[in-house]
C-alpha positions in Angstrom: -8.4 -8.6 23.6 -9.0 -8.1 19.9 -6.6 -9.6 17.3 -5.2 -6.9 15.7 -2.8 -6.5 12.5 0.7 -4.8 13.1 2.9 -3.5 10.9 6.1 -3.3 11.9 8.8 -1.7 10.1 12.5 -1.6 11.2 16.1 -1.0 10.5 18.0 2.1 8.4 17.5 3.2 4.8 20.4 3.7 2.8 20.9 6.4 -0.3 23.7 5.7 -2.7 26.1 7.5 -3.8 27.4 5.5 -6.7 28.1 2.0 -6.6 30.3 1.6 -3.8 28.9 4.0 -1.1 25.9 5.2 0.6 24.5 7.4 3.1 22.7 5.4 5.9 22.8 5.7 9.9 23.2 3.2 13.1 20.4 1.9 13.0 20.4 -1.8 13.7 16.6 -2.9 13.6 16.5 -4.4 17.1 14.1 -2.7 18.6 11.3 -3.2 15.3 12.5 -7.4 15.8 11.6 -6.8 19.3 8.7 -4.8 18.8 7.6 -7.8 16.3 8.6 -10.7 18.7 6.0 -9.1 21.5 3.3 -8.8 19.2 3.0 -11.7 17.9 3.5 -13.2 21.7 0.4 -11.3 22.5 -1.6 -13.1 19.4 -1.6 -10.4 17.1 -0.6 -10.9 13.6 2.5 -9.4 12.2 3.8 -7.9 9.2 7.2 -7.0 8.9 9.4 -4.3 6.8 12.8 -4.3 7.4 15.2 -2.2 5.9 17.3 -1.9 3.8 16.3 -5.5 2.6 12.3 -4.9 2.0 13.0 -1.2 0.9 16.8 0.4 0.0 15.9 4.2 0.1 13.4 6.0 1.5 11.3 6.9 -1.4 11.4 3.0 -2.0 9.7 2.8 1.7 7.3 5.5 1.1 6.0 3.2 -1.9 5.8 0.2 0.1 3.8 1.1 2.6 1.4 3.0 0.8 0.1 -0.2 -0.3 0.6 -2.3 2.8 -0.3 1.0 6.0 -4.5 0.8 4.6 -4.4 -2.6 5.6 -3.3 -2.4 9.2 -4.9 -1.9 12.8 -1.4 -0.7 14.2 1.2 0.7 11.9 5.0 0.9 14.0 7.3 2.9 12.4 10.9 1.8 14.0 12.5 2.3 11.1 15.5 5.3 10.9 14.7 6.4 7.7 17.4 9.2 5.8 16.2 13.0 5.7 18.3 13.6 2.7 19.8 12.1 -0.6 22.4 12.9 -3.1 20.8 14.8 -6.0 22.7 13.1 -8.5 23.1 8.9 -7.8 26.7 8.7 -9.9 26.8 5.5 -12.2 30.7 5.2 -11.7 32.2 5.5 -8.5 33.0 8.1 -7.7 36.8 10.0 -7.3 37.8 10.8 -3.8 38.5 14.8 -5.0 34.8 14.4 -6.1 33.7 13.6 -2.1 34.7 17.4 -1.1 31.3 19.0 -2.2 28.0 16.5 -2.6 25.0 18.4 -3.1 22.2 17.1 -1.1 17.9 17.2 -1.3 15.4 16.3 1.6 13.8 12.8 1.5 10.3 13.0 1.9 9.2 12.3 5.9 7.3 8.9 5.5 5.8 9.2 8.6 4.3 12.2 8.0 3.3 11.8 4.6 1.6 8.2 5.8 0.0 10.1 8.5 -2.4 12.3 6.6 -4.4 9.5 5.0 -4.5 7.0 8.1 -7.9 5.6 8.8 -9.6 6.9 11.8 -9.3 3.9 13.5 -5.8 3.4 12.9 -3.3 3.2 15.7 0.4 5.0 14.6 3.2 4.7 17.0 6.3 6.1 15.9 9.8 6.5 17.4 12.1 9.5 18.1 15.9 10.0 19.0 16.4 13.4 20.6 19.7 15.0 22.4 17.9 17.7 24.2 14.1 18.6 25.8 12.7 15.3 25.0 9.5 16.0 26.2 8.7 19.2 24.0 10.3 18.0 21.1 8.9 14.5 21.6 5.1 15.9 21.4 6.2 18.2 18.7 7.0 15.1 16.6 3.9 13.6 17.5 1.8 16.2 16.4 3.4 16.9 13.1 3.3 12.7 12.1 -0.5 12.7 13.6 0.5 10.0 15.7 -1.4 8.5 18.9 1.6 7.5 20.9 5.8 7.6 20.4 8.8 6.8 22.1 11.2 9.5 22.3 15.2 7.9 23.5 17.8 10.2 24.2 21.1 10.0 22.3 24.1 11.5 22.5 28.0 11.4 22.0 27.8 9.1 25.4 24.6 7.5 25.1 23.8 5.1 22.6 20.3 3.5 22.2 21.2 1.1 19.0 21.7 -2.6 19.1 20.9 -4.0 22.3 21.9 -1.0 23.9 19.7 0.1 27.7 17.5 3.1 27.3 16.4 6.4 28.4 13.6 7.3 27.3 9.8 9.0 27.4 6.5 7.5 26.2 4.2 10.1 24.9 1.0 9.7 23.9 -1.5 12.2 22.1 -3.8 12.5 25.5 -0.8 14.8 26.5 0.1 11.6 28.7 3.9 11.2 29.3 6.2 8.5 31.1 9.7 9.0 31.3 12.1 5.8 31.9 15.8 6.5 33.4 17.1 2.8 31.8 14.7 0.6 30.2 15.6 -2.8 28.1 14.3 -3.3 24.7 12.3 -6.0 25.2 10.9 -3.9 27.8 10.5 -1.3 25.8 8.9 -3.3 23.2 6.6 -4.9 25.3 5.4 -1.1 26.5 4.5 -0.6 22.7 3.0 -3.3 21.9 0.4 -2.4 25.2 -0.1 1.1 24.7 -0.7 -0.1 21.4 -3.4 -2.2 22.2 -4.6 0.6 24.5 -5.0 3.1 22.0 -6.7 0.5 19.4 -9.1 -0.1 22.3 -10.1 3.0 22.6 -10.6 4.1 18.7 -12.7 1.6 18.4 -15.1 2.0 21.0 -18.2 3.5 20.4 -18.2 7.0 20.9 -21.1 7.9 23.3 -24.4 9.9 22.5 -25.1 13.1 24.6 
């Protein structure tokens, strides 16, 4: 098995609002420390991005891994990044009568954006949460972000995948293959990346044959 160099990035953005507040989401990071953990059990070396601490916002992300994605085999995007910010990051905090109307503007998609400039070699494997047609919406992702394989986990007003929460969830890959998990661990699930990873790696690198 080759030694390759993952980059693993993890954990929620966060878009202020003034000084005191923020937009963010659940996101807790364990699956990218999981993700991390079976990668480096398998000999690979890791480099880690965790938000917010490496990168607050997600134009600060975007930044960051332009520099550190051209220097990776297998870039991991576990990282619930915001889709939108306030347009105007107040300086004071802000009055509660203020709170009514906040205008908000898209963040850029990182993922995406990373994904047209990745090496042809490169390995991206990217995560999705979806309420509804997993599958469809799943490879729809995939195909936008150019990715070669993702995890899609279902969430909803009962089911939780954050923390150390149990899974459902579907491994797609950009072959059109699919496997779909009732309840699956983390470290589990972690360990599946980390493989199909390695798996996909393989196979961009081998040479291609001559007719």
């Amino acid at each position: 098995m080759k030694r390759l160099r993952f980059l693993v990035v993890s954990g929620p953005t966060r878009e202020p609002l003034d000084p005191v507040r923020y937009l963010s989401n659940y996101s807790t990071g364990v699956m990218g420390d999981r993700v991390a953990q079976a990668a480096q059990k398998r000999g690979h070396e890791v480099t880690r991005v965790r938000c917010p601490e490496d990168a607050e916002t997600a134009r600060e992300l975007l930044a960051k891994l332009k520099k550190l994605v051209p220097r990776c085999d297998v870039f991991v995007m576990a990282a619930a990044v915001c889709d939108v910010r306030p347009v105007t990051v107040r300086s004071e905090k802000t009055k509660k009568t203020a709170l009514k109307r906040i205008r908000l503007v898209r963040n850029p998609d990182v993922l995406a954006t990373l994904g047209r400039t990745k090496k042809k070699a490169q390995v991206f494997f990217g995560f999705a949460l979806e309420s509804k047609d997993l599958l469809r919406n799943g490879f729809r992702k995939l195909d936008s972000k150019k990715l070669e394989a993702i995890l899609v986990q279902r969430v909803s007003s009962k089911i939780s995948p954050f923390g150390e929460a149990r899974l459902e969830a579907m491994l797609l890959t950009s072959d059109r293959r699919y496997r779909h998990f009732d309840s699956i661990n983390k470290q589990q699930a972690a360990e599946l990346v980390v493989r199909e990873a390695e798996d996909c790696a393989a196979h961009a690198l081998r040479p291609k044959k001559i007719a």
